[in-house]
N, C-alpha and C positions, 0 to 999 in steps of 0.2 A: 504494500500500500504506500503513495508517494499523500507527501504532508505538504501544507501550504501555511506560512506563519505571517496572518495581517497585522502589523503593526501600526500606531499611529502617535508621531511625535514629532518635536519641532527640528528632527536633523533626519535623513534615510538611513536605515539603521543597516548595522554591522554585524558580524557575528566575531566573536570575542570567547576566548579559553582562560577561566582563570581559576586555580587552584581543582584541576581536571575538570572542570566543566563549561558546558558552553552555553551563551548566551547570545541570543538576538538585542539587540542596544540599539536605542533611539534615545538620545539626552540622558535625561534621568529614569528612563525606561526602558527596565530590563526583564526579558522574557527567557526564562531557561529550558534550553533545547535538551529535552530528558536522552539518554545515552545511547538506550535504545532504537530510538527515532530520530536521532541526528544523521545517519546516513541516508535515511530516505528523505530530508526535508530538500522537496524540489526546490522550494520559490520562498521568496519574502517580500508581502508585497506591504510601500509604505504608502500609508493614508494620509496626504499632508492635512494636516489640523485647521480647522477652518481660520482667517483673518478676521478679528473684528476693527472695524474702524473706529480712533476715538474721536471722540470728539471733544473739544475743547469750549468749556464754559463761557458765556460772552460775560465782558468784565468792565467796568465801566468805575472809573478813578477821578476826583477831583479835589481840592483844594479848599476849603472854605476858613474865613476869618472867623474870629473868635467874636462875640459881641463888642468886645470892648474894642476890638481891633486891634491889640497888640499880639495875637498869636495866629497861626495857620496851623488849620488844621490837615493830616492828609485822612483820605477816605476812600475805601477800594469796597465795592460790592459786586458779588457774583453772581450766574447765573443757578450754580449750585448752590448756593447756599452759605457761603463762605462770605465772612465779611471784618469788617476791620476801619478803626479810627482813632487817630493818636488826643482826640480828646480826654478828657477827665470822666465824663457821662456815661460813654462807650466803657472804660477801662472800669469802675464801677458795679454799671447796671446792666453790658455789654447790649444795649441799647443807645440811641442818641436819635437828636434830630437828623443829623446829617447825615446818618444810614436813609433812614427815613424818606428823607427827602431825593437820595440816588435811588430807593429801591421802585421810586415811581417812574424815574426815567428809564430803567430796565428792561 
C-alpha cells in the first residue's frame, strides 16, 4: 500500500531523521513518519495556509490647547478602539473632552 502525507504550514515541508526517526516538517510542524510506512510514503503534499489581509485601523491625531492656553495637548484616536491624550483628564479618568471631540470626527 503506497501512503500520501498532506501537510499544511507556513514553509513546504521536508523530511528530516533525528534520533532514528523520521519526520515530515513544515515550520513548527512536525508529522512522524512511523518506521514501518516510511518506505512506502509516495508523496507529500503541502497545503499553503490561507493569507489573511490586515488591515490597519484609521487613526486620526490632533493637537488641542489647554483652556488657559498655556499647554498642548497631543490626542490620537482609533479606529479600534485605542486611544490616548497627554492631558491630566484622560490620565485620571482615561476619559477627556478631547477624545470626545476626535471620536466624532472618526
Amino acid at each position: 500500500m503506497k501512503f500520501t502525507i498532506i501537510m499544511s504550514g507556513p514553509y513546504p515541508p521536508l523530511v528530516s531523521t533525528m534520533n532514528g526517526k523520521t519526520f515530515a516538517v513544515s515550520g513548527s510542524h512536525w508529522v512522524e513518519i512511523l518506521q514501518d510506512i516510511s518506505d512506502r510514503v509516495v508523496n507529500i503534499i503541502w497545503k499553503r495556509p490561507i493569507q489573511l489581509e490586515v488591515v490597519k485601523p484609521k487613526e486620526l491625531r490632533k493637537e488641542f490647547l489647554s483652556s488657559k492656553g498655556d499647554k498642548v495637548y497631543h490626542t490620537v484616536v482609533r479606529s479600534d478602539g485605542v486611544k490616548g491624550c497627554s492631558c491630566s483628564g484622560f490620565k485620571y479618568r482615561r476619559r477627556c473632552r478631547h477624545i470626545d471631540e476626535l471620536r466624532t470626527e472618526l
